[in-house]
Structures are given as C-alpha cells and as structure tokens.
C-alpha positions as CSV (number, residue, x, y, z in Angstrom):
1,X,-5.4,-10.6,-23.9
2,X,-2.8,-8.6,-25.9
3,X,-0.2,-9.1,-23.7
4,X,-1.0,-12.9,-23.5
5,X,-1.0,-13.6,-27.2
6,X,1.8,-11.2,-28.4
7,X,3.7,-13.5,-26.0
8,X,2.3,-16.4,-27.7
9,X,3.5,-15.3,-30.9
10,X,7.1,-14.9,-30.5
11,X,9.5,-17.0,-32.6
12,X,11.6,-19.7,-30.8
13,X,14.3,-18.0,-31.7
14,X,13.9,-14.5,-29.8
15,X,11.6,-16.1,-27.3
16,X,13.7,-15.3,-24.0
17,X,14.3,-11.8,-24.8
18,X,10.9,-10.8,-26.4
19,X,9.1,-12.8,-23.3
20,X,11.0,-10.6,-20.6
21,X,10.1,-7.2,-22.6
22,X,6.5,-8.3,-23.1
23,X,6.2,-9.3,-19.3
24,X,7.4,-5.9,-18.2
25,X,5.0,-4.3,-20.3
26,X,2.3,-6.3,-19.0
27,X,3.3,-5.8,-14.9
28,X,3.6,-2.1,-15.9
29,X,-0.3,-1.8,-17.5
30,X,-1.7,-3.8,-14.7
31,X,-0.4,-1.7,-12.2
32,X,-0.7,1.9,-13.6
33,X,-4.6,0.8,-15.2
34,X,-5.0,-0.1,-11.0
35,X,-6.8,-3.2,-11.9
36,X,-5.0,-5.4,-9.5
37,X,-7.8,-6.4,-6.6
38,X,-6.7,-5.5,-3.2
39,X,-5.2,-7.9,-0.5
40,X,-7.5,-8.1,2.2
41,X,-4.7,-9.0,4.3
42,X,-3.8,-9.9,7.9
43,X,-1.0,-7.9,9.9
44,X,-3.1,-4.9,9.8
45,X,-3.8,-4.5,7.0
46,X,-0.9,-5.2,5.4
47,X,-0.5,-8.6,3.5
48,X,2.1,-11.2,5.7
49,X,3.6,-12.6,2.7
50,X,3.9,-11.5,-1.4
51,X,3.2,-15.1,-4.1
52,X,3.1,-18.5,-3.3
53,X,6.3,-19.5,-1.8
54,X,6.2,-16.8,1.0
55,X,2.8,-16.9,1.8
56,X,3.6,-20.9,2.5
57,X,6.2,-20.2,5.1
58,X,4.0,-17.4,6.6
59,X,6.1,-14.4,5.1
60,X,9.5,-15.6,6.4
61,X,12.5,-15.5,4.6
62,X,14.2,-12.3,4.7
63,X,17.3,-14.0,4.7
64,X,16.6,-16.6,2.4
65,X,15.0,-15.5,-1.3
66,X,15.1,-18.0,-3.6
67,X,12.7,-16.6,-6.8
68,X,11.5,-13.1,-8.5
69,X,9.0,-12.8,-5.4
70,X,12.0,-11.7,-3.2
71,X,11.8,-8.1,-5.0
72,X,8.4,-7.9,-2.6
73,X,10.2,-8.9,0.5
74,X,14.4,-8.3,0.5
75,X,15.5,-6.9,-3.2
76,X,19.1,-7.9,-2.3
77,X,18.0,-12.0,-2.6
78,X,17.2,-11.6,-6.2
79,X,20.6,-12.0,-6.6
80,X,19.8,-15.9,-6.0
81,X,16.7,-16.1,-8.1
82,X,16.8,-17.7,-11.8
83,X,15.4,-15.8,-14.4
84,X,11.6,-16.1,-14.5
85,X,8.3,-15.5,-14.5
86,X,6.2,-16.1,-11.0
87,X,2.2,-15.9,-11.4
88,X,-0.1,-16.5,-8.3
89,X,-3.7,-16.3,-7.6
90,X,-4.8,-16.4,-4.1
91,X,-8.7,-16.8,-2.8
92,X,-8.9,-15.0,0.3
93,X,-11.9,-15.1,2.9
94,X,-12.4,-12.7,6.1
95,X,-15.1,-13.6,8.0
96,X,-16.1,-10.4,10.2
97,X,-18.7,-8.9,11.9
98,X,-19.5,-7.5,15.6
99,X,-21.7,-7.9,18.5
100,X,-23.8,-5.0,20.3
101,X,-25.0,-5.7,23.9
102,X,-26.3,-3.7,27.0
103,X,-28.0,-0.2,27.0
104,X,-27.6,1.2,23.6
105,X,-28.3,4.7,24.8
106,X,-27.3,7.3,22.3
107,X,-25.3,4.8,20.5
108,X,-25.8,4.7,16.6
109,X,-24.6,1.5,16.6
110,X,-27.4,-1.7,17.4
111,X,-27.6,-4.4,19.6
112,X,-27.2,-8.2,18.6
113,X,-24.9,-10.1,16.4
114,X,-24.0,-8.5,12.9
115,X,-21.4,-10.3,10.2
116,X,-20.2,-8.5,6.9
117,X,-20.8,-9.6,3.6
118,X,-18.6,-9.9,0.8
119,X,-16.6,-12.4,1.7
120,X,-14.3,-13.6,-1.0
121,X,-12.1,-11.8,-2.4
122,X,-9.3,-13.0,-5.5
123,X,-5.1,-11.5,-4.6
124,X,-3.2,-11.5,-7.6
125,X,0.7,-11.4,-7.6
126,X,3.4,-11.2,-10.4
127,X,7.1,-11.3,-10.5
128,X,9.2,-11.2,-12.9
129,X,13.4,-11.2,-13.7
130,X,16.1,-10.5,-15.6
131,X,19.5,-11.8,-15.2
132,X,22.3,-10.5,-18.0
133,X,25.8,-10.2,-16.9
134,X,26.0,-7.3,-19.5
135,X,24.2,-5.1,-16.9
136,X,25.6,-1.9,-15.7
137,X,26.2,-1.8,-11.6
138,X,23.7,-4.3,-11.4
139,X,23.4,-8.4,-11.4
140,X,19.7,-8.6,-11.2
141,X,16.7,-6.7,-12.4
142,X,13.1,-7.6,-11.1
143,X,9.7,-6.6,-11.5
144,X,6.9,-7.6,-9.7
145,X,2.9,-6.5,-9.1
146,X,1.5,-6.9,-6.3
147,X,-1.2,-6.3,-3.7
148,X,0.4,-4.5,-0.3
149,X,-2.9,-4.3,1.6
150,X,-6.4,-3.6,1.9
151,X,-9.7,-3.8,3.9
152,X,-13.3,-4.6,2.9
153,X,-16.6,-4.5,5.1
154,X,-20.0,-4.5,3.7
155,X,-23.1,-4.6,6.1
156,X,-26.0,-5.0,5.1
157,X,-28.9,-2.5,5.9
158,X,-32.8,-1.5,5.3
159,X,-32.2,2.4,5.5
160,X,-32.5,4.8,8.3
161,X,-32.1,3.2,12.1
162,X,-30.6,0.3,10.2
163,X,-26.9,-1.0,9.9
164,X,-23.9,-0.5,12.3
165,X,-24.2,3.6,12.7
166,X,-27.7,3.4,12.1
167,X,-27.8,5.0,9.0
168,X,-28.5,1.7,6.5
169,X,-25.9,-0.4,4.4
170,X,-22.5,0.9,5.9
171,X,-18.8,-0.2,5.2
172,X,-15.2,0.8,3.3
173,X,-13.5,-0.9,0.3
174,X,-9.8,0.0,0.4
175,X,-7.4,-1.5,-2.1
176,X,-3.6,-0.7,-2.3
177,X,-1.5,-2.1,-5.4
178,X,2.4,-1.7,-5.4
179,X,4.4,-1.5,-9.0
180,X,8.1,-2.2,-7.9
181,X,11.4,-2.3,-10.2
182,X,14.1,-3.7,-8.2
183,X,18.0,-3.9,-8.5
184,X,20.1,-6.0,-6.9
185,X,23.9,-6.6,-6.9
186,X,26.6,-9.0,-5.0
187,X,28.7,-6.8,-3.2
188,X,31.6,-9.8,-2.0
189,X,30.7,-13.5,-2.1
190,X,27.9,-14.0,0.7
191,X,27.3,-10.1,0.8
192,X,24.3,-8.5,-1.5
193,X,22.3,-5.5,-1.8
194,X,19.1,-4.7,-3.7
195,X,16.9,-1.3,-4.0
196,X,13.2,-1.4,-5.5
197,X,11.6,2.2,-6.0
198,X,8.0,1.4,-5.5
199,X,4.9,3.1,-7.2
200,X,1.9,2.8,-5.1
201,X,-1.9,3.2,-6.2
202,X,-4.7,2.9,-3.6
203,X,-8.3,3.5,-3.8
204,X,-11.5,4.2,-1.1
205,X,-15.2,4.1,-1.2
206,X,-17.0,4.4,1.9
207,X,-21.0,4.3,2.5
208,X,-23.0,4.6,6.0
209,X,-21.3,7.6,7.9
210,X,-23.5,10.1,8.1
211,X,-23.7,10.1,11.6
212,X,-20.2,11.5,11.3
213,X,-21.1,13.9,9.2
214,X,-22.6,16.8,11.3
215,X,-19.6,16.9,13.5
216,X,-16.6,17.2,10.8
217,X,-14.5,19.9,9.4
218,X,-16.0,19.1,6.2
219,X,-19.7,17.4,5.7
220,X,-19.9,16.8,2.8
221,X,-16.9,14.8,1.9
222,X,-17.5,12.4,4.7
223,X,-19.3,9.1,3.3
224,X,-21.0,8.1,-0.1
225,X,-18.3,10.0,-2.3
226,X,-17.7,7.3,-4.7
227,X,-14.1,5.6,-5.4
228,X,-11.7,7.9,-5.0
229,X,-7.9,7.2,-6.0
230,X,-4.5,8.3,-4.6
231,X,-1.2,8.0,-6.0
232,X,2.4,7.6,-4.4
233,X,5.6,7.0,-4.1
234,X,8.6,5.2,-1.8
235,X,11.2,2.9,-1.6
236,X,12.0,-0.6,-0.6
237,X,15.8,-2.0,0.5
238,X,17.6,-4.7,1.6
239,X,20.6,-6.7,2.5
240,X,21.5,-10.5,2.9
241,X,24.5,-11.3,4.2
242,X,25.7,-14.9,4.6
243,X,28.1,-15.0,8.1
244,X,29.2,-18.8,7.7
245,X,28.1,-21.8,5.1
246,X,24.9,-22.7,6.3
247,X,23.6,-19.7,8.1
248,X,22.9,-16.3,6.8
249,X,21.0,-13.2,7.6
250,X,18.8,-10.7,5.6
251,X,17.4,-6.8,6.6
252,X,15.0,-4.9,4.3
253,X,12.2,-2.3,4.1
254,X,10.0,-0.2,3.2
255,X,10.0,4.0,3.8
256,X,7.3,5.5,4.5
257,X,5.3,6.0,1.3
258,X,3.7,9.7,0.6
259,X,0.4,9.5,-1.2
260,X,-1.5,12.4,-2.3
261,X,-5.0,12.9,0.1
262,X,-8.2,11.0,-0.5
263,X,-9.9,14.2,-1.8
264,X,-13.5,12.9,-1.8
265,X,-12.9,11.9,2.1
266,X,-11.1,15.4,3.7
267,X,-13.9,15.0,6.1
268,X,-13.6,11.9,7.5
269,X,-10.0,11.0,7.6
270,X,-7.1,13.0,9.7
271,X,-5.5,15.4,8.2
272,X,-7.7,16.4,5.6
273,X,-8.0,12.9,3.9
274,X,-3.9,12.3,4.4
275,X,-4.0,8.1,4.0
276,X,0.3,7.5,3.8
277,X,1.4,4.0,3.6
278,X,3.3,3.5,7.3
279,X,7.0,2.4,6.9
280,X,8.3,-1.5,8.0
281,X,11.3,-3.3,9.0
282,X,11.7,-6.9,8.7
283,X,15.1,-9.1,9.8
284,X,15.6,-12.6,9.5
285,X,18.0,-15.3,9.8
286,X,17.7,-18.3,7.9
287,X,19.7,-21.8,9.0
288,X,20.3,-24.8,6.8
289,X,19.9,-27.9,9.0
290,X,21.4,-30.2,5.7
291,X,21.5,-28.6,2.6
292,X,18.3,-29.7,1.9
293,X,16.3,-28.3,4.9
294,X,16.1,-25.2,6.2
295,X,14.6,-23.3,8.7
296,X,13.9,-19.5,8.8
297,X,13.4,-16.9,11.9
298,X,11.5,-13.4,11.4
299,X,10.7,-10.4,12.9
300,X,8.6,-7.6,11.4
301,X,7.6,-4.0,12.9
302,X,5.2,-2.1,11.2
303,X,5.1,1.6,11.9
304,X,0.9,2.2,11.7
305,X,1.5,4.3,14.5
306,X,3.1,6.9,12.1
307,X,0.0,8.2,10.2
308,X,-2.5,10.2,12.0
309,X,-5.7,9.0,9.9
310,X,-4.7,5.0,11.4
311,X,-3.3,6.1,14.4
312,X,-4.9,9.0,16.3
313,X,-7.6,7.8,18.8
314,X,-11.5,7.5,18.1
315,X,-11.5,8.6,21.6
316,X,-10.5,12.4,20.2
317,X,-14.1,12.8,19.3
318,X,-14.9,13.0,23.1
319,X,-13.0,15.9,23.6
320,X,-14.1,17.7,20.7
321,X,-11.8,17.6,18.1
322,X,-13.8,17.0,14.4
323,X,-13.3,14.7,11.9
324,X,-10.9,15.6,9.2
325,X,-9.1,17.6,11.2
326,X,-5.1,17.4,12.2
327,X,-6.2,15.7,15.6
328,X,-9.4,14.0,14.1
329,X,-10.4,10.7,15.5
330,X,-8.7,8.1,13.4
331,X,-8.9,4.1,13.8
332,X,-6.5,4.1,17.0
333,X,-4.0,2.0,15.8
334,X,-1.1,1.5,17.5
335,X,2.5,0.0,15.8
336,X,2.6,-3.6,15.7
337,X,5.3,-6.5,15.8
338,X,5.8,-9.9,14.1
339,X,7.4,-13.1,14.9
340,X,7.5,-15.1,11.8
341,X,8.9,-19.1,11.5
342,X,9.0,-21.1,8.7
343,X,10.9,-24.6,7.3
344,X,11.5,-25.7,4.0
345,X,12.4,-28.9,2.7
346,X,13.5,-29.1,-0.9
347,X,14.3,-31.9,-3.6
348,X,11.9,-35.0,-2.5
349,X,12.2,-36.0,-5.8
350,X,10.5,-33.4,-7.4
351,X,8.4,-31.5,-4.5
352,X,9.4,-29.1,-2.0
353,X,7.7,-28.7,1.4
354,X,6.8,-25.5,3.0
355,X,5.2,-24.6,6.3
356,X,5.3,-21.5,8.7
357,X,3.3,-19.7,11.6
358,X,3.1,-15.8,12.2
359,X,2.3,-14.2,15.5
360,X,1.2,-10.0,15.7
361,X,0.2,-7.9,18.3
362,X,-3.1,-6.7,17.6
363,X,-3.4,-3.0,15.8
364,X,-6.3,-2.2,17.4
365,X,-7.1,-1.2,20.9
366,X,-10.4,-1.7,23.6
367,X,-11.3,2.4,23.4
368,X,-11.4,2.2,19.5
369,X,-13.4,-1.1,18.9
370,X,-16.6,1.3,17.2
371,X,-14.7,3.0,14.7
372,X,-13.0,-0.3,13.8
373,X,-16.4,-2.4,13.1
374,X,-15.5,-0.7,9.4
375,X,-11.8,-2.4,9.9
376,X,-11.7,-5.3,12.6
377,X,-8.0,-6.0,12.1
378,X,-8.1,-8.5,15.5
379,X,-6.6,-11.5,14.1
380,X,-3.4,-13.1,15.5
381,X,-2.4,-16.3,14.5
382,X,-1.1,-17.7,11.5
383,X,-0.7,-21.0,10.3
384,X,0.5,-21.8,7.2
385,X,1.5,-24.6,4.6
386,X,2.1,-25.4,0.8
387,X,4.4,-26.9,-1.8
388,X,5.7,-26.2,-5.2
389,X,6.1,-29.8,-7.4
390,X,8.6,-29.6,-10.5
391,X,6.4,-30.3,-14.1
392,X,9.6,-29.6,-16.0
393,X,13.3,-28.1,-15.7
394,X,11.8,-25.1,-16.5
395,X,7.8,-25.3,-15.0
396,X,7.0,-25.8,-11.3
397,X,3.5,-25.7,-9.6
398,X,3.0,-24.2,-6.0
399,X,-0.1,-24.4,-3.7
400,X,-0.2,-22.8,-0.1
401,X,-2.8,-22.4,2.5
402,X,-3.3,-20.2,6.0
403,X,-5.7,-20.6,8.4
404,X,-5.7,-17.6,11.1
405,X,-8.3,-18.8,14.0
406,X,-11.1,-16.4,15.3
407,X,-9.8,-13.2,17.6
408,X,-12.1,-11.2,19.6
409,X,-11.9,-7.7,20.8
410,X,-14.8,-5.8,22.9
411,X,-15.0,-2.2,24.4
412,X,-17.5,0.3,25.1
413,X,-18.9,2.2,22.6
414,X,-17.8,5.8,22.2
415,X,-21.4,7.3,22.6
416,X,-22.9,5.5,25.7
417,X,-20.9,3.7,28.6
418,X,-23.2,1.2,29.2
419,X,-22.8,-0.3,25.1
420,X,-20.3,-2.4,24.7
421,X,-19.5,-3.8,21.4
422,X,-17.2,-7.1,20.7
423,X,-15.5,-7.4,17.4
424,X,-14.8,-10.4,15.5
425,X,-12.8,-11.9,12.7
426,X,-11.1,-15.0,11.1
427,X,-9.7,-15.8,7.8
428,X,-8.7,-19.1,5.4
429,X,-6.8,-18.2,1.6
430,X,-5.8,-20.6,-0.4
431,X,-3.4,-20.0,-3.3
432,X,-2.5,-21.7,-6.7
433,X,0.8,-20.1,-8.7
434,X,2.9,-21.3,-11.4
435,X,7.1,-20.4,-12.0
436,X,8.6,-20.1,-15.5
437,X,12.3,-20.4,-15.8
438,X,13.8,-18.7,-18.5
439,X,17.0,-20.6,-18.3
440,X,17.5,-24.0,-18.2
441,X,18.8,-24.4,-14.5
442,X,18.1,-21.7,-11.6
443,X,21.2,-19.3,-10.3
444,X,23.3,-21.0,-8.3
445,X,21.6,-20.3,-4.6
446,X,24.4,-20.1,-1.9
C-alpha cells in the first residue's frame, strides 16, 4: 500500500518524474520480497508470452515491440515503446491428472483415473519505462517484474498406499520470478539493440516422495523439506532490425541462468539439487500488410535439454544410478521448439485487435511419463485472442485469452512393465491489464 499511496500523493507538478522513481522502487520490492506468484505456464514450463499484449498474439513479436513489456521478450524494441507503466493480472487454470491401468505390480503408483487439485492460480506482470534523451549511451530504460515459469501439482491422498507413489497427498509447487532492468539504444535508423541483466528468484516445496527416498544419495533431503529458495543470475539480449518499410526482423535471448542448489532437495534432484534456468532463442519477423495491420512469424528453442535435473532420464534409476546424484534420474526432458503466429490490427477507432496460435514439441517423453505425473508438461496447442481499447490519450485497457486443448501422453511405468500410466493436461487464462502513458503521445513506432 505504501508504494500505491506515496504515488498518489505526488504534486501535479513533479508527477512524471516522482511516478517513474516510485514505480522502480515498487518492481524492485516485489521482486527481491519474491512475492510475485509463479506462472504456471505452457512451453514447458516456461510462460509463452510476458503481459497482456503478448500473451494476445501467443508470444509473438520479437520483431515487433510496441510497449515496456518488450523488456520481457526483445530489450532492443523498447526503443519503440512510450513511456509507461503496464500492469496485468492473468487467471490461469491447468487441469491435470493421470490414469493408471493394467497390472500394477511393484508399481507405487495406482490404478484408475486421478486429477490434481489446485487449480487456479493468479500471474502477475509489471513493466515499466523511462524515456530521457539526457541518457548516457542509452535511449531507453525499462523495468519490468515478471513470472518466467512454474509448475504446481497437488493430489490428494488418505496416507500410506494412498496417492500417486503411494505414500499419501504427493505433488511440487515451483515458482520462478525474474527482476529485469533493460537498456536499449538505436544504433542507425531501423537498427536497435537492447540488454536486460535479469535477477532470478525461484522457490520448491515438494510432498509424497518417500518412495524415492531409500534409493538416493541423500534421504533425507528428498521430499517434505518445506519451501526452499534459490537465487540467480543471467542475461537477456536482443536486436530488431527493420530491412525495408514495412517488414522488419527481431533476435533476442536469454543465457543460461546459474542459480544456487535447492539445498533442502540435494537428494532428489541431479546434481545435488542443481535447478539452472535453461537458455532460449527466439527470432521473428514481423510484416505490415497496411500500416494498420500486421502480421508476425516466430520461432522459439528452448534449451531444457541443458540441465541435468530436467533433462537426464527417469529411466537412469533402472540402471542404478541414485537420486541426487550427477547422473540421477531427472524429468527426461528433452529441448523443445516453437512456431509462434500472430496479427494485429490497430486504430478501429479506439480498439486494437489481437489474435495468435503457438505450436511446441512436447518436453516430455513415453519412458519418463511416471516421474512427470508431478509435472505433465504435454500440452501443444495454443490459441489465443484479446484487445486493448483506448479510455484516454494516456489510459488503454487490454483483455486476452488462450485456450490450449487437452494433450495426452502414456508409457509404462518405470517399476512394472505391464503398468502403463497416460498423462493428461489442458489449460484456459484469461488476463485483464491496464497501460499508463507518461507522455501525451507514444514514441514514434517505425
């Protein structure tokens, strides 16, 4: 509330500048106090868009930035965004669960249909920038909050011989918050770069693995730990580059980011409780059909492959090798890629329509599908939509909405050939944000 109502208090006169300090201060407490909730999101587990406008054209637009929210996607398309303030709120509901069926064996895991609860889950997201031509080396400063990822099961349970290893109530919370400070500067007319040093805060609490436990490197730091938080640190960049009037193209993103171990989990996770944030690329070209109307042409890889806890096969536990160690089972994820499309048609008045479909390769493989009922990432499809209307010069309203249809994954279980077990997952979010200019009219776009 402090930040709210020192803002409220400001003189007329000082308003701009005091406003832009105050938001800064706000994004920065947020962020480093880790209350922002996680994004239960849907490439992976990685989020396929950052605010309203992006998650309305299904994360598209690497080539095309338009307001503060670029700082999440390409840094160098600030340099096209007015100065503002960009505040979304997005409802977000998984529906997951899996299915057990034939001999159970010496599976942990039942027979019959299960479905997680906990199923609706609030993603916040805040951008924010600064335009002064005073500036040193830079044209453009941004800030922005926001959720990169997350994953949430929670099945239910009566105690032992109960729930999905057989141990009661099982699942994983996982929430991972990015604070990022972006610059960006026009190089040559059409040509502009942008850097945003990103500090990343994740937390874990896990519950129901204690049929893990006898087998790892560490028992007692397995399952039932409490939340336990790890801090780190990478880098995002970008380019945009416009190669004739109408058409341009953008490059950004992310390094690998190095995070300190989940301490409380050294058993369970590869590695000793290593839980990095895997690197991605995303390029884009964006195409306006008048100047009105344009359409925009993604693709994203995500390196999940990259970090041992995500990537190395459930399977390992087969041939011996323990949880928590260097060649520990992991989730079996494997690197995915992203075809993203999106449209945008702008100044109906005062509305501008927005619509966009995603396609991924699914994370997880067949051989992994047991260790994943705590993460069934299966979901393919994305089909997107929204608007932003314009209250005022300075005040615009946005909506969006997904829907990402039902995907379904079975295999066998890893204990007993003759179990097979069929994940299960879809999704609907629907988000509500609100745009701020600080100056009268936006920065001139193209």
């Amino acid at each position: 509330m402090g930040c709210v109502l020192g803002v409220a208090d400001m003189r007329w006169r000082n308003a701009r500048s005091a406003a832009r300090r105050s938001v800064a201060a706000c994004a920065a407490i947020i962020a480093m106090q880790g209350i922002a909730p996680p994004a239960h999101a849907t490439e992976g587990y990685f989020q396929y868009g950052y605010g309203a406008r992006q998650k309305a054209l299904a994360g598209a637009g690497v080539a095309d930035s338009r307001d503060a929210t670029a700082a999440a996607l390409n840094p160098a398309g600030l340099v096209h965004a007015p100065a503002e303030l960009a505040i979304s709120g997005t409802l977000f509901s998984p529906l997951r669960g899996y299915t057990g069926s034939g001999a159970q064996g010496f599976s942990p895991t039942p027979n019959g249909v299960h479905d997680s609860d906990s199923n609706y889950f609030p993603v916040p997201n805040l951008a924010f920038t600064y335009r002064d031509h005073g500036l040193p080396f830079v044209d453009v400063i941004g800030v922005t909050v926001y959720g990169n990822g997350g994953m949430n099961t929670d099945y239910p349970g009566n105690g032992p011989g109960s729930g999905p290893f057989s141990f009661g109530k099982a699942g994983v919370d996982f929430e991972q918050a990015f604070l990022s400070v972006a610059f960006a500067k026009t190089l040559a007319p059409g040509l502009s770069v942008g850097v945003a040093p990103i500090l990343a805060r994740q937390q874990i609490k896990l519950e129901g693995l204690e049929a893990f436990g006898g087998a790892s490197i560490d028992g007692a730091h397995v399952t039932g730990q409490g939340t336990d938080v790890s801090w780190g640190a990478g880098v995002r960049a970008g380019v945009e580059w416009a190669l004739a009037p109408r058409l341009r193209i953008g490059v950004a993103g992310n390094s690998r980011i190095y995070t300190h171990e989940f301490e409380k989990y050294r058993g369970l996770f590869a590695e000793q409780g290593d839980f990095d944030v895997p690197a991605s690329l995303q390029a884009g070209i964006a195409f306006d059909v008048t100047p009105n109307l344009t359409f925009l042409a993604d693709y994203k890889h995500i390196w999940y492959g990259s970090v041992a806890s995500i990537a190395n096969p459930s399977t390992n536990i087969q041939s011996g090798a323990l949880p928590g160690a260097d060649n520990g089972p992991g989730f079996g994820w494997r690197d995915i890629d992203i075809i993203k499309v999106g449209a945008e048609w702008r100044n109906l008045g005062n509305l501008t329509l927005r619509a966009g479909y995603a396609y991924n390769t699914s994370p997880v493989q067949s051989r992994d599908v047991q260790f994943n009922i705590l993460a069934p990432a299966v979901v393919q499809h994305h089909v997107t939509g929204g608007l932003e209307y314009a209250w005022s010069r300075n005040l615009s309203l946005e909506v969006a909405g997904a829907y990402v249809p039902e995907a379904n994954l079975s295999g066998t279980d890893l204990f007993s050939p003759t179990h097979t077990i069929e994940l299960n997952m879809h999704q609907w979010e629907a988000t509500l944000g609100v745009k701020y200019r600080f100056d009268a009219e936006p920065a001139a776009l193209k």
